[in-house]
C-alpha positions as CSV (number, residue, x, y, z in Angstrom):
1,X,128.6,198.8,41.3
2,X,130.9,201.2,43.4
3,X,131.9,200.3,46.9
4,X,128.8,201.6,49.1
5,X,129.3,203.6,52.3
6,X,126.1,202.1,54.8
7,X,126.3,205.4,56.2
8,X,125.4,207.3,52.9
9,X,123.1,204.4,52.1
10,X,121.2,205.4,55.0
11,X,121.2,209.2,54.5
12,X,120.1,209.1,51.2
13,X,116.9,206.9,52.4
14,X,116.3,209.1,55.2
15,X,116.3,212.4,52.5
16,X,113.9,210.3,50.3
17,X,111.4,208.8,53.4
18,X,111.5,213.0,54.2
19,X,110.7,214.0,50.3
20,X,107.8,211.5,50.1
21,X,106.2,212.6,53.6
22,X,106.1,216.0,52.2
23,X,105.3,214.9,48.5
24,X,102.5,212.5,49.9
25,X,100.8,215.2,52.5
26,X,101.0,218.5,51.0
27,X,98.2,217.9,47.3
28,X,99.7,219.3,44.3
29,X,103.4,217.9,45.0
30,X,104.2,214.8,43.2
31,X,107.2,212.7,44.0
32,X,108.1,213.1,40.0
33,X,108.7,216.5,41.0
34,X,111.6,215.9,43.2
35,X,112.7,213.2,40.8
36,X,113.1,216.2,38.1
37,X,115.0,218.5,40.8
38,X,117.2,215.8,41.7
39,X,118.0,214.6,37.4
40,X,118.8,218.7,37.5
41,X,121.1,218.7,40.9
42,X,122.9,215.3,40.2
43,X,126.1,217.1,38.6
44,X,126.6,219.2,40.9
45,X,126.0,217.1,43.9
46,X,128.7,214.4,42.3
47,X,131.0,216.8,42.2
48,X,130.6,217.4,45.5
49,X,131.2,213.4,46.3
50,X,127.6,211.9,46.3
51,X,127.4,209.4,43.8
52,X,124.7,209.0,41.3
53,X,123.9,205.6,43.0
54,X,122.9,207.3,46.3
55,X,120.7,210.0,44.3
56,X,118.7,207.2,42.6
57,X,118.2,205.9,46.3
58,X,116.9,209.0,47.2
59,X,114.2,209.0,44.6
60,X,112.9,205.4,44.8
61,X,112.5,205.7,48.6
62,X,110.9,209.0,48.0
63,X,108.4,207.5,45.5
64,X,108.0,204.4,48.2
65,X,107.3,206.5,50.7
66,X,104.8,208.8,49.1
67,X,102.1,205.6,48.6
68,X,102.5,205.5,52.2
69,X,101.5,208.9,53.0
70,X,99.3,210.4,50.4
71,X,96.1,208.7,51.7
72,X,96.1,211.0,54.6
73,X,95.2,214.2,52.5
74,X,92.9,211.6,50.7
75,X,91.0,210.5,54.2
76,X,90.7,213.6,56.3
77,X,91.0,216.4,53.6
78,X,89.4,215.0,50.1
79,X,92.2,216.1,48.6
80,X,93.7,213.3,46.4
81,X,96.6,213.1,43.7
82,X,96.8,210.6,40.5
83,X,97.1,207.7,42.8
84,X,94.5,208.1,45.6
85,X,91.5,209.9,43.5
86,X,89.4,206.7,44.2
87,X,90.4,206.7,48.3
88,X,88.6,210.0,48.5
89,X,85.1,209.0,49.0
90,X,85.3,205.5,51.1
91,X,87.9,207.4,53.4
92,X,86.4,210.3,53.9
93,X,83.3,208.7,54.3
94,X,85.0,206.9,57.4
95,X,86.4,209.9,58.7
96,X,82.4,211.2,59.1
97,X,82.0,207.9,60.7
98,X,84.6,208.7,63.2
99,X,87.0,206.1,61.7
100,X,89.7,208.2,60.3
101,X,92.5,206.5,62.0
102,X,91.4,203.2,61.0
103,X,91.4,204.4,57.4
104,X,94.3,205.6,57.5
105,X,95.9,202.6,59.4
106,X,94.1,200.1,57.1
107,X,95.8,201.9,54.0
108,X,99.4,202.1,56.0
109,X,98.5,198.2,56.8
110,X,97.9,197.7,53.0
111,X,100.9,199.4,51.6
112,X,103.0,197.4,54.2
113,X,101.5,193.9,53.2
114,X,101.8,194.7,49.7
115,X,106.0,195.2,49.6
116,X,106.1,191.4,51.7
117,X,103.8,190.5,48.9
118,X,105.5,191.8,46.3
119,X,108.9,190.9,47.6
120,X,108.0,187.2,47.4
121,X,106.5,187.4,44.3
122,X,108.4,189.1,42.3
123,X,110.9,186.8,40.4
124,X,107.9,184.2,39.0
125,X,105.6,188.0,38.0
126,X,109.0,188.9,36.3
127,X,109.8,185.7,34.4
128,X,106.0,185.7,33.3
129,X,105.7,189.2,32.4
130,X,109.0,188.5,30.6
131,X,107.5,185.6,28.5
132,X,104.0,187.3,27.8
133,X,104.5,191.2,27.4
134,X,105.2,191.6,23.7
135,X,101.5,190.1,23.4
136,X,100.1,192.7,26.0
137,X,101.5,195.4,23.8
138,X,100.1,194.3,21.1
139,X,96.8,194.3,22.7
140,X,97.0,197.3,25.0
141,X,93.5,199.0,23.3
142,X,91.3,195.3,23.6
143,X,92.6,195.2,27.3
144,X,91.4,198.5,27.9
145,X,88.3,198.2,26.8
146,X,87.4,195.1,28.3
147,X,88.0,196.9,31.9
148,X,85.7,199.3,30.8
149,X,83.1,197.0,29.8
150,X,83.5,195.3,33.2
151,X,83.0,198.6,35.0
152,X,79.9,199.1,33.0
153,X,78.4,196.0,33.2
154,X,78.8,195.9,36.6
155,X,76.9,198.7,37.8
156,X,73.6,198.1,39.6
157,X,73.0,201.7,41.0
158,X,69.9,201.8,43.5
159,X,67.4,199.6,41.5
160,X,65.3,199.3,44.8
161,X,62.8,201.6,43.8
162,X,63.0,200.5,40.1
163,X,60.7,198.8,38.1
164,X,59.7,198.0,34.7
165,X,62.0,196.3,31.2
166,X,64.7,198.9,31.0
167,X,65.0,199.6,34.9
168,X,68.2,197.4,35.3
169,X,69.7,199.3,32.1
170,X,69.4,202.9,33.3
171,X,72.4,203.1,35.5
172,X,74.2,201.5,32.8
173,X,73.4,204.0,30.4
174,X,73.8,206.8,33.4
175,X,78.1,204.8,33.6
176,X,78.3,205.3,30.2
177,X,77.4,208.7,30.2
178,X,79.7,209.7,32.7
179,X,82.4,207.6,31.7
180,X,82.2,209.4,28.4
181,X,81.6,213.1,29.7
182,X,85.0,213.0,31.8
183,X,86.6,211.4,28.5
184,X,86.0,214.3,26.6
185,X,86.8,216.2,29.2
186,X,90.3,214.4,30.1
187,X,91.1,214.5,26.2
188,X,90.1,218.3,26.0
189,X,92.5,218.7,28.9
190,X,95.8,216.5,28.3
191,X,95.7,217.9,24.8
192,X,95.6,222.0,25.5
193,X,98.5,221.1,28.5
194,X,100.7,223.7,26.8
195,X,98.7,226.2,27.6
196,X,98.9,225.6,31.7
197,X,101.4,228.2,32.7
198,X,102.0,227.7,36.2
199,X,103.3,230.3,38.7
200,X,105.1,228.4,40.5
201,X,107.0,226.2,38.5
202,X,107.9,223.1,39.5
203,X,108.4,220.7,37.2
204,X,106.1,219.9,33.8
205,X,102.3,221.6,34.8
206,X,99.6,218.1,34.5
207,X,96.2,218.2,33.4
208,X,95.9,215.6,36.7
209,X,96.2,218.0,39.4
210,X,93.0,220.1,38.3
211,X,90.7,217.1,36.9
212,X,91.5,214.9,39.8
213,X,91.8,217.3,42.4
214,X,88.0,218.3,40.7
215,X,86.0,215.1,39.8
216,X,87.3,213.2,43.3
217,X,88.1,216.0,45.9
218,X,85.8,219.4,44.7
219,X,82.9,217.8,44.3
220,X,83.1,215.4,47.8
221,X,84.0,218.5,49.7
222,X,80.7,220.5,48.0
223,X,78.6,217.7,49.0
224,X,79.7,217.5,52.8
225,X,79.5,220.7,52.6
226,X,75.4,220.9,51.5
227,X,74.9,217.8,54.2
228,X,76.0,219.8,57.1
229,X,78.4,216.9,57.9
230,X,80.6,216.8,60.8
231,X,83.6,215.3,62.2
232,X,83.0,213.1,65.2
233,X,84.3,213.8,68.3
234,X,86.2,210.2,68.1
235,X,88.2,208.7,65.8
236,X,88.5,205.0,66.0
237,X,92.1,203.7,65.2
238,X,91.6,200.1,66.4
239,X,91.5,197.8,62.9
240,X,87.9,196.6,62.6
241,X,88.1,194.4,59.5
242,X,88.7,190.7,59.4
243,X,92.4,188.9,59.0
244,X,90.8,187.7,55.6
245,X,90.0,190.5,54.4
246,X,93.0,192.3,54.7
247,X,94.8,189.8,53.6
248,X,92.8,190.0,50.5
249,X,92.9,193.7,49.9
250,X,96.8,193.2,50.2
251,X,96.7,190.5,47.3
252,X,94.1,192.1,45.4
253,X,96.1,195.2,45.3
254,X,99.5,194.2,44.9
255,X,98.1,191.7,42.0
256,X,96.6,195.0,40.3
257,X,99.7,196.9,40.7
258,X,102.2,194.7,39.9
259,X,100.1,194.6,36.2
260,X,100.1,198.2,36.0
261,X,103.7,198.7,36.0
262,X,104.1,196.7,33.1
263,X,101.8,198.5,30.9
264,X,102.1,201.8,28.8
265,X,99.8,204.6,29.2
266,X,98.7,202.8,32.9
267,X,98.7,204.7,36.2
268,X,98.1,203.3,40.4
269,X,94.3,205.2,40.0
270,X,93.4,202.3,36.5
271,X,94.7,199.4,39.0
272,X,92.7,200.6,42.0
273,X,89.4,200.4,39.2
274,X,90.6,196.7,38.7
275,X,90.8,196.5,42.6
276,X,87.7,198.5,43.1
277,X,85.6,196.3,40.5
278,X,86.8,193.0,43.0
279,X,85.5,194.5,46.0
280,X,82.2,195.5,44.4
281,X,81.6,191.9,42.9
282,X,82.2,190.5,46.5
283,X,79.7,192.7,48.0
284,X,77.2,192.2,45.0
285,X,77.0,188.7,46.4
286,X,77.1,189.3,50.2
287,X,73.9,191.3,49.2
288,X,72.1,188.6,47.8
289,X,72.4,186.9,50.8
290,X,71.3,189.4,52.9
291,X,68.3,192.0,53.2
292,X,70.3,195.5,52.7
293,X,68.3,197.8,55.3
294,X,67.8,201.3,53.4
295,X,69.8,204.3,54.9
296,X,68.2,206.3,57.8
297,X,66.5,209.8,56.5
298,X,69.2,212.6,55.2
299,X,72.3,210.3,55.5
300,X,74.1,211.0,52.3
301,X,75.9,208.7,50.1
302,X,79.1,209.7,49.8
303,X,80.8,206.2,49.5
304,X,83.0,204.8,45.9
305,X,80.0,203.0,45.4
306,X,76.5,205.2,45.7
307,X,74.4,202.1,47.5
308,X,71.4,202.6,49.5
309,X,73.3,200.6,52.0
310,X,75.9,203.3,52.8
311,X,75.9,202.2,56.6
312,X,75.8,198.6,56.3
313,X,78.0,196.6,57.7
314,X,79.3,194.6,54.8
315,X,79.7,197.8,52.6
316,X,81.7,199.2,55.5
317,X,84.1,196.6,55.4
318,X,83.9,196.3,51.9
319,X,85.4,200.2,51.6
320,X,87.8,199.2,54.0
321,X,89.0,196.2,52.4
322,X,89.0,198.6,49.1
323,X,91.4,201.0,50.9
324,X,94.0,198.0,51.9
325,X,93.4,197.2,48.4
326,X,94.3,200.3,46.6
327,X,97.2,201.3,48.4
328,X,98.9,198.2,48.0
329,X,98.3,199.1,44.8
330,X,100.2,201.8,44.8
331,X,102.9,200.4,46.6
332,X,103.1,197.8,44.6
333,X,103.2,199.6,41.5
334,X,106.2,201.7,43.0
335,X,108.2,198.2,43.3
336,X,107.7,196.3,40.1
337,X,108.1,199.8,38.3
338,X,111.9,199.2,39.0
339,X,111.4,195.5,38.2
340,X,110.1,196.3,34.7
341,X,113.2,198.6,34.2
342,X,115.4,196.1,35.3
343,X,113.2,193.2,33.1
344,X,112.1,194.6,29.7
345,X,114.3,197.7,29.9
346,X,111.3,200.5,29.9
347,X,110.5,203.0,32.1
348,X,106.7,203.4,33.6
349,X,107.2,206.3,36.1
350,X,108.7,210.1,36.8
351,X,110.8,208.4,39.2
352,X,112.4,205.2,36.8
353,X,112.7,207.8,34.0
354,X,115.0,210.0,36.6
355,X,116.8,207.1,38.1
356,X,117.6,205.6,34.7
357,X,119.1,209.7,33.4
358,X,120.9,209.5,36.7
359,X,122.5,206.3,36.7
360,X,123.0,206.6,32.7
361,X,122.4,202.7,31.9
362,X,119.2,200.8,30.7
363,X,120.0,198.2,32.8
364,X,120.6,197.3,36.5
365,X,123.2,194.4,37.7
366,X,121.9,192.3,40.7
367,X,123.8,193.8,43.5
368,X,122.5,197.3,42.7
369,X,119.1,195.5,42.5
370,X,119.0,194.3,45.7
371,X,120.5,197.9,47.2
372,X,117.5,199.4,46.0
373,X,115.2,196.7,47.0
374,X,117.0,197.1,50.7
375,X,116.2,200.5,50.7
376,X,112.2,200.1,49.6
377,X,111.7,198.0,52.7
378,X,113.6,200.4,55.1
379,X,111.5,203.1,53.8
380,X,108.4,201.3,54.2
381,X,109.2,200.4,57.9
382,X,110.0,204.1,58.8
383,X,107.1,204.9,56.5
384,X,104.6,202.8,57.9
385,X,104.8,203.6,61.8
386,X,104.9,207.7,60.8
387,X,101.4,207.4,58.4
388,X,100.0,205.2,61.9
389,X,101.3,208.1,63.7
390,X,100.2,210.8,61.7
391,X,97.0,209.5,61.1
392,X,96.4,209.2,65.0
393,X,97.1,212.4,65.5
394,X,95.8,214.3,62.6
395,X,92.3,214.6,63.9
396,X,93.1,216.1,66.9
397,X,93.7,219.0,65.3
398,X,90.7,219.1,63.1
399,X,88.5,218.2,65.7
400,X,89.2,221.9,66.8
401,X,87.9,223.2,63.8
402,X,84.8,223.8,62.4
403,X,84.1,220.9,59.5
404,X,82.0,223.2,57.3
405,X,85.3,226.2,57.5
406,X,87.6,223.3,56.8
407,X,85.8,222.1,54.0
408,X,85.8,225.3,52.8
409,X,89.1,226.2,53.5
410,X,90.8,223.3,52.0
411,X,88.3,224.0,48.4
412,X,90.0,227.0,48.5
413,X,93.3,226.0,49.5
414,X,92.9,223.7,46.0
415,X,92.2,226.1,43.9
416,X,95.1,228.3,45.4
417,X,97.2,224.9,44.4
418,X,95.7,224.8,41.1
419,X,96.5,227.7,40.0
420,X,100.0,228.4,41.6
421,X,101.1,224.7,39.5
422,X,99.0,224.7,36.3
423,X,97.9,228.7,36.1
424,X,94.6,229.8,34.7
425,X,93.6,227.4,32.5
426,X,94.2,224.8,35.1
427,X,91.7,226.6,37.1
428,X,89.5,226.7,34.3
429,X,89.6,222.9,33.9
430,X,89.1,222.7,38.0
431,X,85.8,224.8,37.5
432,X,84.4,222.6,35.1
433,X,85.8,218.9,36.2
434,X,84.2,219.5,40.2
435,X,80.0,219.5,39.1
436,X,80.9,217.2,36.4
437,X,82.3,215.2,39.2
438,X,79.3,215.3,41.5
439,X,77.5,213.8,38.9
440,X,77.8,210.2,40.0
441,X,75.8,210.9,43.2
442,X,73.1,212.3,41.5
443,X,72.8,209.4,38.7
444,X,73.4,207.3,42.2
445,X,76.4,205.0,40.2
446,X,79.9,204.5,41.6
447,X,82.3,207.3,40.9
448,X,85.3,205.3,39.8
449,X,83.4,205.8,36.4
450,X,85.3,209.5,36.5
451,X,88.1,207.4,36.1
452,X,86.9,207.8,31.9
453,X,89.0,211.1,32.6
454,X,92.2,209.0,32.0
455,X,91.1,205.6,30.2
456,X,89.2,207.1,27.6
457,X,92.5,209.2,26.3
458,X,94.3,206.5,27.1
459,X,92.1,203.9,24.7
460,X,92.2,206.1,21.7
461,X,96.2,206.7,22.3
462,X,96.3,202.6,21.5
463,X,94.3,202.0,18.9
C-alpha cells in the first residue's frame, strides 16, 4: 500500500460521511449511485493526485454512513429504500406516538452497537464463513425457503375473534397469499427493468425504488392518511427500552447481517425478516404470559406486525428492539461486505463492486484492511451524533405542518422520484405495488410478507 497522507485520509471520509447523509435522507438516492459516479471520475481525479486508495475510502464511508441516516426518511416520512422498507411501519408508528426521536435514536444506537459488535467478531465469522461457504452455495434455494416457511409458520394474525378447525390456518393461507402476489409482482418487475427509462439518469434505473417505495411507504402513507392521524405535539428522544434489549437488537442484527453479506442474491431488507422473525417469536411468548388488552376504538394498526395489541407495552418495545435490530443489520452488512471481499474474494454490494474496479485487485493486504476498517468507525462516530441530531430536530419542522398535507405531499414527492429515476413504467409498477401493499392490514398479518417481492425472484434464481 502507498504511503497515506492522514490528512487526505481524513478528507476523503469526510466527502463519504457528506455523500451518505445525502444518499441516506433524500429517497430515491442510493449510495451505489455515488459508487458508480466515483468508478467513472477515478481517472481523472488520479491524475489530478488523489489516489485510488483514498476514492475507495470515500465510498465505504459513504455506504457506512448511509445505514446511519436512511432510517430518518424511514421514521418521520414513510419513505424507505432497499434497506429500511421493514423500518417504515414500527417507526412511523412511533412517530404517531410522539416517539420519533427515540426511533430514530434507537436505530442510530443500533447501527453504533453493531460496528463494536462486528469489530470484535469478525476474524472467528470470517474463519467460519471461510470453512462453511462452498456448502451455503450449494444450498442457497433450501436456505431460502426455509426462511420462508419460518415466516409463514409463524403468523398468528388476530385469532381473538376466531373460532372453529381452520381458524388458526387462515392467516397462514392470507401470508401465503401475499407472499406470492408481491412475488409475481417482484418477478414481473426485475425482469421488464430494461424498459425503466429514467429522466434523470443516475446510475442503472431498479425495479426497488418503485416496489419498495409502493408495498412499504405508499400504502402506510394512504392509511395515515384515511385515519386522520397526526403528529404529536412532543416527540420523546429519551431511550425508553431496556439495556437488554438493546443489547439484543444489536446482536440479533449484526448476527443477521454479517450472514447476509456472505450470500448471493441477499440484501439488509431479507436480514431484517430474519431479525424481524426473532422479535416476533419473543413477543409470541411475552403474550402467553400476559392478557393482551384489545386496542381502544379507531386506533389503527399500522405496526410490522398487525396485532390487536398495537399499543401494548411489550409490542412497543418489541418494535423498538426491532428497529435497533434492523439497522444493525444494515450496518453490519456494510462491514462484513468488505470482509467477504477480502475472505472469499466476491463482491455483495454497489459499493465492493466499485471499490474492487477502483483499486483494480481481488484482494486486499492487511494494512489497507485495517485503513478501511479505521475509516468505518470514524464514520460511524461522526455519523451517529448527526442522525441523534437530526432526528431531534426534524420534527420541529414538521410539527408546523399539517400531517394530512405532508402525507400527501411526500406521496407525491415519491412518485415525482419514481418517475424522474425509473420513468414511466416505474410509475406504473408504483401504481400497482402501493394497494397490493396495503393488503397486509386488511388480511391483519405482518407486512414483512411483502418482502416475497424480492425472495420469491430470488428462490427461483437458485434453483
Amino acid at each position: 500500500m502507498e504511503n497515506v497522507s492522514l490528512l487526505l485520509l481524513l478528507f476523503s471520509v469526510l466527502g463519504g460521511y457528506l455523500l451518505g447523509i445525502i444518499s441516506g435522507l433524500l429517497p430515491g438516492i442510493h449510495n451505489n449511485n455515488f459508487a458508480l459516479l466515483l468508478v467513472t471520475l477515478a481517472p481523472s481525479l488520479a491524475e489530478k493526485g488523489i489516489a485510488p486508495l483514498y476514492i475507495a475510502v470515500i465510498i465505504i464511508s459513504n455506504s457506512v454512513a448511509q445505514t446511519f441516516h436512511d432510517i430518518i426518511p424511514s421514521v418521520f416520512l414513510g419513505a424507505p429504500d432497499g434497506d429500511t422498507a421493514l423500518a417504515v411501519l414500527p417507526g412511523h408508528r412511533l412517530l404517531l406516538d410522539g416517539a420519533g426521536a427515540e426511533a430514530v435514536r434507537l436505530s442510530a444506537l443500533g447501527s453504533a452497537g453493531s460496528v463494536v459488535a462486528s469489530l470484535l467478531f469478525v476474524v472467528p465469522l470470517a474463519l467460519f464463513f471461510e470453512t462453511i461457504y462452498p456448502y451455503i452455495e450449494e444450498h442457497m434455494a433450501f436456505i431460502l425457503i426455509s426462511i420462508v416457511f419460518l415466516m409463514l409458520a409463524s403468523e398468528k394474525g388476530d385469532q381473538s375473534q376466531e373460532k372453529g378447525l381452520l381458524s388458526k390456518y387462515k392467516y397462514k393461507f392470507y401470508a401465503l397469499s401475499l407472499f406470492l402476489i408481491t412475488g409475481i409482482l417482484g418477478l414481473f418487475a426485475f425482469s421488464r427493468e430494461s424498459l425503466m427509462v429514467p429522466i434523470i439518469s443516475f446510475g442503472e434505473p431498479s425495479a426497488l425504488l418503485p416496489l419498495l417505495s409502493g408495498l412499504f411507504g405508499a400504502s402506510q402513507l394512504i392509511i395515515s392518511l384515511f385515519t386522520s392521524s397526526n403528529i404529536p405535539e412532543e416527540s420523546v428522544s429519551a431511550l425508553k427500552l431496556s439495556q437488554k434489549r438493546i443489547l439484543r437488537g444489536i446482536l440479533t442484527g449484526s448476527a443477521a447481517g454479517s450472514l447476509v453479506a456472505w450470500l448471493p442474491g441477499l440484501s439488509s431488507a431479507i436480514a431484517a425478516l430474519l431479525a424481524g422473525l426473532l422479535m416476533k417469536a419473543d413477543f409470541d411468548k411475552l403474550a402467553l404470559k400476559k392478557k393482551i388488552p384489545e386496542p381502544e376504538p379507531g386506533l389503527h394498526r399500522t405496526f410490522l406486525y398487525s396485532d390487536p395489541a398495537a399499543h401494548n407495552p411489550e409490542t412497543l418495545a418489541s418494535s423498538k428492539e426491532f428497529l435497533v435490530s434492523m439497522s444493525g443489520v444494515n450496518t453490519s452488512n456494510a462491514i462484513f461486505g468488505l470482509v467477504a471481499f477480502v475472505v472469499i474474494g466476491r463482491t455483495r454490494s454497489g459499493a465492493m463492486v466499485a471499490v474492487k474496479e477502483i483499486l483494480g485487485t481481488d484482494s486486499l493486504d492487511l494494512s489497507a484492511l485495517m485503513l478501511f476498517f479505521a475509516a468505518m468507525v470514524l464514520t460511524a462516530l461522526f455519523s451517529y451524533f448527526s442522525t441523534v441530531w437530526i432526528g431531534n430536530n426534524a420534527h420541529h419542522f414538521l410539527k408546523k405542518l399539517d400531517y394530512t398535507k405532508l402525507c400527501a405531499g411526500v406521496l407525491i414527492g415519491l412518485l415525482v422520484i419514481v418517475v424522474l429515476f425509473t420513468g414511466f413504467f416505474g410509475l406504473f409498477i408504483f401504481v400497482i405495488s402501493t394497494p397490493i401493499g396495503m393488503l397486509a392490514s386488511f388480511m391483519n398479518v405482518r407486512k414483512s410478507h411483502a418482502m416475497g417481492v424480492i425472495l420469491l425472484p430470488v428462490i427461483l434464481y437458485f434453483l
